[in-house]
PAZAPA-4460 file (N, C-alpha, C; in steps of 0.05 Angstrom, whole numbers, plus 32768, in hexadecimal, padded with zeros to 4 digits):
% residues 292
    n_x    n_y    n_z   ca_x   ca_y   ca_z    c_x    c_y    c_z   seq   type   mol
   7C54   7FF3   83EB   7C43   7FFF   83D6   7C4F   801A   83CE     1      X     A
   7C50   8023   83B9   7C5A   8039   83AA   7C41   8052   83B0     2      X     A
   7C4C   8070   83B8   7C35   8080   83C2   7C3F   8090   83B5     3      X     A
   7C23   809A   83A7   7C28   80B8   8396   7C26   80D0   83A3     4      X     A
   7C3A   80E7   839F   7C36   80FC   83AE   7C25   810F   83AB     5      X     A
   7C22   8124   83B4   7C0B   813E   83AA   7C16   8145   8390     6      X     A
   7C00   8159   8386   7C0B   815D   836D   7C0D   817F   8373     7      X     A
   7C1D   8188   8363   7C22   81A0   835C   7C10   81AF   834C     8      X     A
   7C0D   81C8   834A   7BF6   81D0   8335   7C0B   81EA   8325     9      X     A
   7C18   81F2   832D   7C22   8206   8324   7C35   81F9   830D    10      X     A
   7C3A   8200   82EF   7C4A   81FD   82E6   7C66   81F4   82E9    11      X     A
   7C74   81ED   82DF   7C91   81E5   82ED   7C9C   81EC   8304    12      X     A
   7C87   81EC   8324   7C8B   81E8   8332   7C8E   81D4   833B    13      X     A
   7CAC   81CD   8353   7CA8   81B6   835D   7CA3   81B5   8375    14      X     A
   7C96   81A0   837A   7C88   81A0   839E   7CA5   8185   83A6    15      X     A
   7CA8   818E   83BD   7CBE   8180   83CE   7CB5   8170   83E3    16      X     A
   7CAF   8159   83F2   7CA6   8150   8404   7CBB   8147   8419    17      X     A
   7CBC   8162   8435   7CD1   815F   843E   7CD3   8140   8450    18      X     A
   7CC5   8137   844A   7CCB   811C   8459   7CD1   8102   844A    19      X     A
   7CDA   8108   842F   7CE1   80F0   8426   7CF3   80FD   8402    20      X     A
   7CEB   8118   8405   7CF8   8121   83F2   7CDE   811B   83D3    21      X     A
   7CD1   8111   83D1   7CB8   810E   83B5   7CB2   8124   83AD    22      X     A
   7CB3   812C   838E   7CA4   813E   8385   7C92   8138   836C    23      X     A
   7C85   814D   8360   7C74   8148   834A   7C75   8167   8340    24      X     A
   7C7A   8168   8327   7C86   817F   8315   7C77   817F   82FA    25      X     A
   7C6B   8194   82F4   7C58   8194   82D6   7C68   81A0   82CA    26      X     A
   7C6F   81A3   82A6   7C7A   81B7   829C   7C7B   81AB   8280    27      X     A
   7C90   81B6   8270   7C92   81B1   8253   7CAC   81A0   8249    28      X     A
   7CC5   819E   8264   7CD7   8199   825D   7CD2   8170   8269    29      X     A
   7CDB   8164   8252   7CE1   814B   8254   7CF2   8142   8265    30      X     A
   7CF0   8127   8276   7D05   8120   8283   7D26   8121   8280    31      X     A
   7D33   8122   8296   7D50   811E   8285   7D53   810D   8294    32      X     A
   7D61   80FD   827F   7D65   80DF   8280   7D89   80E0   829E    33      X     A
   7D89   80C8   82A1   7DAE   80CB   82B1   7DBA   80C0   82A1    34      X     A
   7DDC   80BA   8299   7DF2   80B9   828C   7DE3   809B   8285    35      X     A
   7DDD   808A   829A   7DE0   8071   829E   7DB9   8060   8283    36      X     A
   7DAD   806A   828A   7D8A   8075   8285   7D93   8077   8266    37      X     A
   7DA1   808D   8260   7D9B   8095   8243   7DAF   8080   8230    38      X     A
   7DC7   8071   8240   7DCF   8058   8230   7DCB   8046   8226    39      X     A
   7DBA   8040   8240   7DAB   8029   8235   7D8D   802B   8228    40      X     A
   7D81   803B   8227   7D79   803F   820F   7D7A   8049   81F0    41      X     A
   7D96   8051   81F0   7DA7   8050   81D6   7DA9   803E   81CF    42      X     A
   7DA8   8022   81DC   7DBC   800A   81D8   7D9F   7FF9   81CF    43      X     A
   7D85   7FFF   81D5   7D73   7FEC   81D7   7D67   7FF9   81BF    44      X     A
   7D72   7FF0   819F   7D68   7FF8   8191   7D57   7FE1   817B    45      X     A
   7D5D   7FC3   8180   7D51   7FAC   8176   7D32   7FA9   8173    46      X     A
   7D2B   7FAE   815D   7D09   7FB3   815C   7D03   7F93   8167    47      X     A
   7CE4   7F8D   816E   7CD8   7F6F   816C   7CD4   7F6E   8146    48      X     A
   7CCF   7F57   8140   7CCA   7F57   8120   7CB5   7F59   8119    49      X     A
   7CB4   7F60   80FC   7CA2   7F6B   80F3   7C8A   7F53   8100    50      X     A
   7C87   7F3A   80F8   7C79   7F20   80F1   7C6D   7F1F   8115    51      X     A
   7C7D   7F26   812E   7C6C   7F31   8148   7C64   7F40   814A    52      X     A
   7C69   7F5A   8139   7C5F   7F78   8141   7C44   7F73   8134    53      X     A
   7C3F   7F5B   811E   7C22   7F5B   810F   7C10   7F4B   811B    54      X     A
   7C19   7F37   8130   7C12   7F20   8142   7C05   7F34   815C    55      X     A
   7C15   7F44   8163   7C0C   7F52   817E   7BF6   7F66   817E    56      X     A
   7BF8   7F77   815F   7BE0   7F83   8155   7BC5   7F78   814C    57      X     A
   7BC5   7F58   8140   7BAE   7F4E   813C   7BA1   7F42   8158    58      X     A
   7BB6   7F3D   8175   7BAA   7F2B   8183   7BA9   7F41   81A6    59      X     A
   7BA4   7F60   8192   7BA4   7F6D   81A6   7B90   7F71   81C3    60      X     A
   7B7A   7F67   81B4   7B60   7F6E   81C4   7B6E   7F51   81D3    61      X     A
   7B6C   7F38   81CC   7B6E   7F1C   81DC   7B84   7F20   81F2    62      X     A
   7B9F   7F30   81EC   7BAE   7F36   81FC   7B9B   7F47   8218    63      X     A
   7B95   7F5E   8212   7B84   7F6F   8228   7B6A   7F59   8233    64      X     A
   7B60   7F44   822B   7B4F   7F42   822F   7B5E   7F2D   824B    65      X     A
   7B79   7F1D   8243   7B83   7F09   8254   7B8C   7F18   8265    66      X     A
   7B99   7F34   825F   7BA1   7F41   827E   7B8B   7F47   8295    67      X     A
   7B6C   7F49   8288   7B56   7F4D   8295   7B4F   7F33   82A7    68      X     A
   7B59   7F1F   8299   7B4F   7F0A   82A0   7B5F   7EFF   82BD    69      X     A
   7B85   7F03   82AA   7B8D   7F02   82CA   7B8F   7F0D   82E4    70      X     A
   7B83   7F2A   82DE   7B89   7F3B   82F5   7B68   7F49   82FF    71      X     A
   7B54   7F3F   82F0   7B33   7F4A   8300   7B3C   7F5F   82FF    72      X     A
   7B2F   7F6C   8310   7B32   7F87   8314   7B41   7F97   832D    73      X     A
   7B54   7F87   832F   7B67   7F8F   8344   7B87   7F99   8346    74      X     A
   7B8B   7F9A   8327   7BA6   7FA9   8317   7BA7   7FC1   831D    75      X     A
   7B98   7FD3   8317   7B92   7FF5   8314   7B7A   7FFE   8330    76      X     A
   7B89   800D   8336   7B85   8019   834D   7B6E   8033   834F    77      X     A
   7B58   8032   8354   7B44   804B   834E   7B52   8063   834D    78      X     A
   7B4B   8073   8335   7B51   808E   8335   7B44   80A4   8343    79      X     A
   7B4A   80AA   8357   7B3B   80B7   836C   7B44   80D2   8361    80      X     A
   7B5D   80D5   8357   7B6C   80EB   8344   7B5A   8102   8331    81      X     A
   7B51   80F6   8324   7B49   80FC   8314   7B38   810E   830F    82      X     A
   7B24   811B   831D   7B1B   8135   8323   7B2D   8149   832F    83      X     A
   7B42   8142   8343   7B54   814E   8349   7B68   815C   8339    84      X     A
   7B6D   814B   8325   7B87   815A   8312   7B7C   815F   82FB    85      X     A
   7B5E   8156   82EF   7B52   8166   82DC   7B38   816B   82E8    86      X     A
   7B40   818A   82EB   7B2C   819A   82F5   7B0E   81A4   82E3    87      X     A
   7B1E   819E   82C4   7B0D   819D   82B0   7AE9   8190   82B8    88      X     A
   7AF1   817D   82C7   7AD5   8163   82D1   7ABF   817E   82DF    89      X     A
   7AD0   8192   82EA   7ABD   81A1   82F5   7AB6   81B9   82ED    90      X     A
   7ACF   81C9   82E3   7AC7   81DD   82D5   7AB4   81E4   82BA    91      X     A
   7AB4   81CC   82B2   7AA1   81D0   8291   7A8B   81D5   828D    92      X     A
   7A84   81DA   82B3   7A67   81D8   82B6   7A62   81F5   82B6    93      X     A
   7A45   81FE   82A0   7A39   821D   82A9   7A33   8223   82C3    94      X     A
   7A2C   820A   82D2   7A1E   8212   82EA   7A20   81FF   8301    95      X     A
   7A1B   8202   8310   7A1A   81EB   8326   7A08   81D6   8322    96      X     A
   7A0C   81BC   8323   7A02   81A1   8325   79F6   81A3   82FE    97      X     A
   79FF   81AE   82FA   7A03   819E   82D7   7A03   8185   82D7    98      X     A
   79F6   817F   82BE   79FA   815C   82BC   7A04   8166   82A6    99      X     A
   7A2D   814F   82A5   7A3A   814A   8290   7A38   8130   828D   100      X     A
   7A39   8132   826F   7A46   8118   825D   7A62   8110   825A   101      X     A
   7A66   8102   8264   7A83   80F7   8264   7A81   80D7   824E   102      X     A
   7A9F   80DA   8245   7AA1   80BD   822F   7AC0   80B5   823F   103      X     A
   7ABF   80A0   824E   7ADD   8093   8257   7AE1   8086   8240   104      X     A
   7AF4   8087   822D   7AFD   807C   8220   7B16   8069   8222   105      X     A
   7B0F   804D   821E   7B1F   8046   822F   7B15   803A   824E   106      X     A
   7B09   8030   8250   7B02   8031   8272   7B10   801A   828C   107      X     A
   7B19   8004   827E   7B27   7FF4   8285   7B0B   7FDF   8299   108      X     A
   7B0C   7FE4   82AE   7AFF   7FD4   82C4   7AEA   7FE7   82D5   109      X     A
   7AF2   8000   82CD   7AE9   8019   82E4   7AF0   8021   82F6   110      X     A
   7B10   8027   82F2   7B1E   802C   830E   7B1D   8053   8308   111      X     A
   7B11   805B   82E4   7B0B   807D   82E8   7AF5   807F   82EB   112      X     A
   7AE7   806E   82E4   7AC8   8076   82D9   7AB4   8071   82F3   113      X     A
   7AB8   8061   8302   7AB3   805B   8322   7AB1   806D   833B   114      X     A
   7ACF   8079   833A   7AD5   8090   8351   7AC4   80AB   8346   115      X     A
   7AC7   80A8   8328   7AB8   80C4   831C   7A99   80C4   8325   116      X     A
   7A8D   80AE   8320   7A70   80B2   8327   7A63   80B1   833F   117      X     A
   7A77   80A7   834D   7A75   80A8   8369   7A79   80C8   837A   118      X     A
   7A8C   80D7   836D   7A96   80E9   8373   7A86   8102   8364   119      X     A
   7A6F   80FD   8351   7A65   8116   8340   7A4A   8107   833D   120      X     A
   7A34   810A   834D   7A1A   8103   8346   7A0B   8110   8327   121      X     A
   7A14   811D   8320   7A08   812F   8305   7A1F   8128   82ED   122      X     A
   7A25   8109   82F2   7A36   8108   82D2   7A2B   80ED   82CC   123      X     A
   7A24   80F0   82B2   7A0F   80D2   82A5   7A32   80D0   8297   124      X     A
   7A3D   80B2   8293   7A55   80B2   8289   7A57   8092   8274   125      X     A
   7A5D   809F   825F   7A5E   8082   823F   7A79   8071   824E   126      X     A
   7A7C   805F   824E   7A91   8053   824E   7A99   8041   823C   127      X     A
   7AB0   8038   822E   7AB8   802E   821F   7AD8   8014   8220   128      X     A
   7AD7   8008   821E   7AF1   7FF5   8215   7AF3   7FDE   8208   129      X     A
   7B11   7FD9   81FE   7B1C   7FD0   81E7   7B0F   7FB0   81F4   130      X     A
   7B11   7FA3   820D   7B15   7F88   8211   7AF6   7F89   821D   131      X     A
   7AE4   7F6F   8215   7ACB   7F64   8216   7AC8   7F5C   8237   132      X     A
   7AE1   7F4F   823E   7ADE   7F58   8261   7AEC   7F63   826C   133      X     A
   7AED   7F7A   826C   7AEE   7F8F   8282   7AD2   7F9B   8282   134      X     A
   7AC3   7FA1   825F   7AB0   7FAD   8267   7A99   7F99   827F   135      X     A
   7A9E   7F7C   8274   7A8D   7F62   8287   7A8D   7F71   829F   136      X     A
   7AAF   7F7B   82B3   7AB3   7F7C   82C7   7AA3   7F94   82D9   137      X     A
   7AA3   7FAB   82B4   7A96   7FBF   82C7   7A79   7FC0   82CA   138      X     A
   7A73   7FB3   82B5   7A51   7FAC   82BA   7A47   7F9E   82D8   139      X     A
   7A60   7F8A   82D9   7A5A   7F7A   82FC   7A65   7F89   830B   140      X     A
   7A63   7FA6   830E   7A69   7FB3   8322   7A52   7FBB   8332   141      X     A
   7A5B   7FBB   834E   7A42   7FC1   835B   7A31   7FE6   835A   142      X     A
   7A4E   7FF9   8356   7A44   800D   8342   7A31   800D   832E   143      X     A
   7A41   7FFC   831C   7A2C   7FF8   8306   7A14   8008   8309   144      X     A
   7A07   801B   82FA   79E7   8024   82F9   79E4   8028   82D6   145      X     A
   79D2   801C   82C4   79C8   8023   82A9   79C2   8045   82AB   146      X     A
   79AD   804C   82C6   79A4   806C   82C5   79C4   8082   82C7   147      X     A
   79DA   8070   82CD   79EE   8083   82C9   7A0A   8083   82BB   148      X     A
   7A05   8069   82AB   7A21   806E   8296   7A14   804C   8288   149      X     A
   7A24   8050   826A   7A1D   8041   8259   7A3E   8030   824F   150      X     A
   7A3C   801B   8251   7A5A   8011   8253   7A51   7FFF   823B   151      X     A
   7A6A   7FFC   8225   7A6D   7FED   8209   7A84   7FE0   8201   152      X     A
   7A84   7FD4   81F4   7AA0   7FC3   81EA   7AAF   7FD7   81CA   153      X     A
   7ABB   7FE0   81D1   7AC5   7FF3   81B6   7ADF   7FEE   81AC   154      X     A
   7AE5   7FE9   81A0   7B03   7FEA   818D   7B04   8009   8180   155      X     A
   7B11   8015   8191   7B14   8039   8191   7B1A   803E   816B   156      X     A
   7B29   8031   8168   7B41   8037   8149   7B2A   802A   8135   157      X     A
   7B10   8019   8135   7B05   8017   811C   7AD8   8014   8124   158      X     A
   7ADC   8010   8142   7AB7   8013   8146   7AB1   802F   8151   159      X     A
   7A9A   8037   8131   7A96   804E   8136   7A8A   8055   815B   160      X     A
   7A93   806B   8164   7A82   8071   8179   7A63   8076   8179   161      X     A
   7A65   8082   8162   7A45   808A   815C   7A2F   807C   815D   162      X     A
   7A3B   8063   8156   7A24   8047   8162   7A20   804C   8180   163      X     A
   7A2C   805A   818E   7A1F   8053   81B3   7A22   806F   81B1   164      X     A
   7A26   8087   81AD   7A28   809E   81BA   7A1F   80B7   81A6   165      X     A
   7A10   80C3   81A5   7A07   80D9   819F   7A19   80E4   8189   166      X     A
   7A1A   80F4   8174   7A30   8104   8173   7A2A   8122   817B   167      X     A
   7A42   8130   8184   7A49   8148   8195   7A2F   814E   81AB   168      X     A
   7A38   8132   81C0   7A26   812E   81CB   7A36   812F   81E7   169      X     A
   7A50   8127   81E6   7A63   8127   8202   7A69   8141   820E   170      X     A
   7A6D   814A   822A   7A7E   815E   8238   7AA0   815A   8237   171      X     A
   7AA6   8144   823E   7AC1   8145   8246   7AC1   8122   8243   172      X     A
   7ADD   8124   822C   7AEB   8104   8226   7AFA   80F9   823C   173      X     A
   7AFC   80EA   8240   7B19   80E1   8257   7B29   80CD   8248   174      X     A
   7B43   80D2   8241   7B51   80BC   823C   7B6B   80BA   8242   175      X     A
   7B6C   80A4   8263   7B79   80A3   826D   7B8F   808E   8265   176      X     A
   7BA1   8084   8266   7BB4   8071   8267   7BA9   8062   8255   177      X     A
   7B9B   8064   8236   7B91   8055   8226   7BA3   805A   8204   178      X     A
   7BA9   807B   81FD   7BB0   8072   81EB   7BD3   8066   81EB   179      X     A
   7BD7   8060   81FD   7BF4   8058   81FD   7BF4   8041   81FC   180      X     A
   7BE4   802C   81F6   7BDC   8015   81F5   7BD2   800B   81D2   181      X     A
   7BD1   8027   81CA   7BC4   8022   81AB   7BE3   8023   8196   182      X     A
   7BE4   8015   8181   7BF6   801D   816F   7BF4   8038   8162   183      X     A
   7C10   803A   8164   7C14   805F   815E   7C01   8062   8147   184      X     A
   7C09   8050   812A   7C00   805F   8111   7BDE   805B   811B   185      X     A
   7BD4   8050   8130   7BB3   805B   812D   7BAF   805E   8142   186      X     A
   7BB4   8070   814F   7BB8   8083   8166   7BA0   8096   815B   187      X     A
   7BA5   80A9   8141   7B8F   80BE   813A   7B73   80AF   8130   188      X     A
   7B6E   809D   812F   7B53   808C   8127   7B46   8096   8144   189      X     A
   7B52   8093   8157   7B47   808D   8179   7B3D   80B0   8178   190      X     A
   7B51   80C3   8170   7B47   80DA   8179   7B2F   80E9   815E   191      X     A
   7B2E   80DA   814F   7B1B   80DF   8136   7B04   80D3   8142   192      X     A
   7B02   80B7   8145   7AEB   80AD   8152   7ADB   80C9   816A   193      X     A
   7AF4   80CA   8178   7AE8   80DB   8195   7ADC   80FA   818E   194      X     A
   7AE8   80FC   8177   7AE4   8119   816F   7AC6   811E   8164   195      X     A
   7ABA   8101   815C   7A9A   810C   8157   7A84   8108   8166   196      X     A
   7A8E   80FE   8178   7A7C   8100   8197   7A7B   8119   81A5   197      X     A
   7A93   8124   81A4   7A98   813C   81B6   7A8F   8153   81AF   198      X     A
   7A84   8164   81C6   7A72   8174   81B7   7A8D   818F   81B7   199      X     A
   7A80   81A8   819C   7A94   81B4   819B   7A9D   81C8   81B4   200      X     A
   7ABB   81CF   81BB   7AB6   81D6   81C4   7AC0   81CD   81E9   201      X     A
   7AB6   81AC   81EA   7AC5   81A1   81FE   7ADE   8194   81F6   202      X     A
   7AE9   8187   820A   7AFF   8181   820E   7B04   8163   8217   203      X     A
   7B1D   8151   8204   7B2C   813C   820A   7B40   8143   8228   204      X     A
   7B43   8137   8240   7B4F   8131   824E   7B62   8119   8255   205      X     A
   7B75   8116   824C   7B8C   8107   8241   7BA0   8102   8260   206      X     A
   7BA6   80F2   8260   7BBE   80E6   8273   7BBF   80C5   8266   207      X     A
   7BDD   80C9   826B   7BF2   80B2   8264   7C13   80B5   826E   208      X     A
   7C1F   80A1   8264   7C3D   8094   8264   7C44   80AF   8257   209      X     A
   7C5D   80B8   8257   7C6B   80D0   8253   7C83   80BD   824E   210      X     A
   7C98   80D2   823D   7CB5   80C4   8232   7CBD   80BF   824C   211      X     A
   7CD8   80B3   8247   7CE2   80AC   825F   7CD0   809A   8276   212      X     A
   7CB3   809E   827B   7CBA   808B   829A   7CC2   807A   82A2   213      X     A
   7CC1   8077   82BA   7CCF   805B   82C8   7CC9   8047   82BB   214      X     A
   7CB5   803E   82AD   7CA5   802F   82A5   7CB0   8027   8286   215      X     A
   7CB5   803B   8277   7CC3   8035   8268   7CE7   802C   8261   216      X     A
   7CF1   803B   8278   7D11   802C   8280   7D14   8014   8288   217      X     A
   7CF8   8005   8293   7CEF   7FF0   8298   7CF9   7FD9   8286   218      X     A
   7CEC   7FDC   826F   7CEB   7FC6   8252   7D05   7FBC   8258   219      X     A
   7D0E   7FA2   8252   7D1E   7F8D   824A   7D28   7F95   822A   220      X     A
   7D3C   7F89   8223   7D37   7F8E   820D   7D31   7F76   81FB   221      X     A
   7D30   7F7F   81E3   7D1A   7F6F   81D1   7CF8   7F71   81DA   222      X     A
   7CF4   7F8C   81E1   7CDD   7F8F   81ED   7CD9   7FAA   81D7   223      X     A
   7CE6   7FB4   81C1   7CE0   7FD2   81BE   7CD4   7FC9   81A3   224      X     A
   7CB3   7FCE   8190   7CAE   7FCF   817F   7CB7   7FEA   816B   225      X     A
   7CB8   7FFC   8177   7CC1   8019   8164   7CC6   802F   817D   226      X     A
   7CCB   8049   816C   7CC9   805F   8182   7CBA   8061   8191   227      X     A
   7CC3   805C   81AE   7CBA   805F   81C7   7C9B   804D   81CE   228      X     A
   7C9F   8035   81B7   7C8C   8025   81BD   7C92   800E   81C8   229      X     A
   7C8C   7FFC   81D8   7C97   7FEA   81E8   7C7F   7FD7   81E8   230      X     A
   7C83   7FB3   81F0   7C6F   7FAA   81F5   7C7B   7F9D   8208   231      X     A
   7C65   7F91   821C   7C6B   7F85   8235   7C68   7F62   823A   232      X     A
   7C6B   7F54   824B   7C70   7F3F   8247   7C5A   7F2E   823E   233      X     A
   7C3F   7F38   8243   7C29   7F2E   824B   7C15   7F3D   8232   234      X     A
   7C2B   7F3F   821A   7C20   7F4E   8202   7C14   7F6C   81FA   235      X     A
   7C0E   7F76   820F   7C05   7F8B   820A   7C18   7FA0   8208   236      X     A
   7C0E   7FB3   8201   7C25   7FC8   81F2   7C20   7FEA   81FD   237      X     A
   7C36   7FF2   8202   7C38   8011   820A   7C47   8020   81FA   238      X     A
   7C3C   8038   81FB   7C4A   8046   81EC   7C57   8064   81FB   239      X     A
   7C67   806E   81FD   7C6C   808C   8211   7C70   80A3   81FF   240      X     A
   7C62   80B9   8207   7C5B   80CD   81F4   7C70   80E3   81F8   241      X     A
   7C78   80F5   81EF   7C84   810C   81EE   7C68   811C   81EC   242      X     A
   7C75   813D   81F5   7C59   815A   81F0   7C51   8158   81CD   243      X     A
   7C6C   814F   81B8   7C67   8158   81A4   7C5F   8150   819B   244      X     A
   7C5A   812F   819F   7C4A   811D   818D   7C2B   8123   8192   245      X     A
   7C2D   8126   81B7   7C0C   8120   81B1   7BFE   8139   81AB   246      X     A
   7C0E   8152   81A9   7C07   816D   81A1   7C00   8164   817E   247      X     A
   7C13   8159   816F   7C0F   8159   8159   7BF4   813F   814F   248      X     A
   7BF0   8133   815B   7BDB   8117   8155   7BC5   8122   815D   249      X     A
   7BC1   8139   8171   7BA4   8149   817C   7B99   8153   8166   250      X     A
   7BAC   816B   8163   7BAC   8187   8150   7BAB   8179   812B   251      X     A
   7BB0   8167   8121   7BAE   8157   810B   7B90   814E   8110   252      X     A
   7B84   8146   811E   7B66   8146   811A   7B4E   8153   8123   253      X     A
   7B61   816B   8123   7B56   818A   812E   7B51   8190   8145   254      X     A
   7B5B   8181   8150   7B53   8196   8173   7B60   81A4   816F   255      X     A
   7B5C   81AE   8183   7B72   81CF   8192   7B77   81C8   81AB   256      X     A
   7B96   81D2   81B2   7BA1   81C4   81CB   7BA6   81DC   81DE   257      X     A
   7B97   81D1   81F2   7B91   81E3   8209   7BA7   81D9   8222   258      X     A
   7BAF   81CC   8233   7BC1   81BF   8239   7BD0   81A4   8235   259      X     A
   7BE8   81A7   8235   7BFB   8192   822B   7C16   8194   8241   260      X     A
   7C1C   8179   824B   7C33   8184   825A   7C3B   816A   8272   261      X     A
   7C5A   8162   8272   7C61   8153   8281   7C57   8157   829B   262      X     A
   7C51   8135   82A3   7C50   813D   82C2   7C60   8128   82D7   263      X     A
   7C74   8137   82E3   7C8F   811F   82EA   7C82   8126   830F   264      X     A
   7C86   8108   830A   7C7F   80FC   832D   7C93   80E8   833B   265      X     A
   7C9D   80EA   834A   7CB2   80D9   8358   7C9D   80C5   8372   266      X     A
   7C98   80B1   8367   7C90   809C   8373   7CA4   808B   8386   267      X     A
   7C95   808D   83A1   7CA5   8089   83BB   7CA5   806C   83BE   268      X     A
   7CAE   8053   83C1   7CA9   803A   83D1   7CBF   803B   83EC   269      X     A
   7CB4   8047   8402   7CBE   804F   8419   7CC6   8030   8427   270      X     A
   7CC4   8021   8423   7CCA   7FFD   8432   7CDC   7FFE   8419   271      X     A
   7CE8   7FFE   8408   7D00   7FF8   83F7   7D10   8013   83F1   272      X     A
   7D10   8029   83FC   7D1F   803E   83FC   7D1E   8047   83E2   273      X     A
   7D0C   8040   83CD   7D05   8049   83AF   7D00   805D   83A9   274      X     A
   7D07   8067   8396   7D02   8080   8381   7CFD   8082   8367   275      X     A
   7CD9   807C   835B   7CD6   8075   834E   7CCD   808E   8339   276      X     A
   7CE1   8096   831D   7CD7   80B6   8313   7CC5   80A5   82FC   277      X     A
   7CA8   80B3   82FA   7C98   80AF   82F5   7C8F   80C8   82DC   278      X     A
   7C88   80CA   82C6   7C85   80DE   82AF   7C6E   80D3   8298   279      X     A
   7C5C   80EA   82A4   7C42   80E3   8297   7C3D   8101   8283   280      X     A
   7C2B   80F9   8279   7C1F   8114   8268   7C04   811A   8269   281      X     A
   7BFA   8130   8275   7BE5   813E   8271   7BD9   8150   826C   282      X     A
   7BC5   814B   8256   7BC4   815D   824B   7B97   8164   8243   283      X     A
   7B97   8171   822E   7B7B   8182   8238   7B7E   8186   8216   284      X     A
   7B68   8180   8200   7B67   817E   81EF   7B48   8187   81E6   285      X     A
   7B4A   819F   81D9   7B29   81AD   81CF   7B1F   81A3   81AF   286      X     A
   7B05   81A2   81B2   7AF1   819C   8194   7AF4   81BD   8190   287      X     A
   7AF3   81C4   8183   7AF2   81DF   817C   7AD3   81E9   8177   288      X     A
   7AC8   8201   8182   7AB5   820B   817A   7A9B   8209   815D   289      X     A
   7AB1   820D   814F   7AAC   820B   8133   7AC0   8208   8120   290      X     A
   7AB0   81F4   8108   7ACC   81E7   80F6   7AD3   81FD   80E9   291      X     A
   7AEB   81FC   80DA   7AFF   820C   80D0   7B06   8200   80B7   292      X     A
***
């Protein structure tokens, strides 16, 4: 099994783990690729065609819905993380035992939305996703409670939220490993949608795929639909972000960007002597006070 190491908190600090050598490093500077890394992705420049790229977009939800189907809920691993490295979950509060509003956007099965309510008795939390069962899955959770989170079937890029959620009614968005899954050109629909739930003032909490990861050196080729978009065997589609894109896709539908910033993790598989570099992006995205 692949084990993630501690995380660092200090800016482009790196933490060293003298027993196996793993670190995890935050900062602004992008991976650098090796001699061998950056060739072959020069070389893998063959788009899929147009006539699949329109096939994989119309049959996107049925794709997520069959990966749900083959894997239940035992793919994705609970985010136990997630209070940990956004501290945001706790700080937004005036006071002690606040009750926040949370919107997981995106929720998959409830491997965030699970550990969170387990872990924070004072957060009522909306939940949302693209595929009809996962939400099935999270409703048959033994979690599950109506008195503490409201779970829906949403297509982020065209069902208004406002049908299930208040507007500027949320504390804090979460959207984890979701928009890298959406096609780039409606990527800003997702953060328009989110932007009128949120009250002013709070904050989007963002993690995803970063340029470069392992994950993306991965792809075969004939696997690349456009820049740094890739789809996988099993149809579904990723996308890996750079700071500048998703600085510029925030700030275009007015947030204000409060943190943004690589986060490189060297993932250990100690029974195969592996070294797996791992490059995500996280970042911290504000409604602004008042429009402008």
């Amino acid at each position: 099994m692949f084990q993630e190491k501690a995380s660092a908190n200090c800016l482009n600090i790196v933490t060293t783990s003298t027993e196996d050598g793993a670190f995890q490093k935050k900062g602004h500077s992008a991976r650098v690729l090796s001699p061998e890394e950056a060739e072959r992705l020069a070389k893998d420049q063959v788009l899929v065609s147009e006539f699949k790229q329109l096939k994989l977009e119309k049959e996107a939800q049925k794709n997520w819905d069959l990966f749900y189907k083959r894997n239940s809920t035992n793919f994705f691993k609970d985010r136990h993380w997630t209070t940990r490295e956004f501290q945001e979950l706790k700080a937004c509060r005036e006071f002690a035992d606040q009750k926040l509003t949370i919107l997981e956007a995106g929720c998959g099965v409830g491997n965030c939305l699970f550990p969170l309510l387990e872990e924070d008795m004072n957060i009522f939390a909306y939940a949302c996703d693209f595929s009809p069962r996962a939400v099935d899955y999270v409703k048959k959770n033994a979690l599950y409670s109506t008195e503490r989170c409201k779970v829906f079937q949403c297509d982020l890029t065209k069902d208004d939220l406002l049908d299930n959620i208040p507007a500027d009614s949320v504390d804090v968005v979460t959207l984890i490993f979701v928009l890298s899954a959406i096609h780039p050109d409606k990527m800003h629909l997702v953060l328009r949608n989110i932007y009128k739930v949120l009250k002013p003032g709070k904050c989007v909490l963002f993690r995803d795929y970063g340029l470069y990861d392992h994950a993306m050196l991965r792809f075969k080729s004939g696997s690349k639909l456009g820049e740094n978009f890739y789809v996988r065997q099993d149809g579904t589609r990723s996308y890996f972000f750079t700071e500048e894109f998703l600085s510029q896709l925030f700030k275009a539908e007015g947030y204000e960007q409060v943190v943004n910033e690589y986060v490189q993790r060297e993932t250990v598989n100690r029974k195969e002597d592996l070294h797996v570099p791992r490059v995500f992006l996280q970042s911290k995205f504000q409604k602004p006070f008042s429009e402008t």
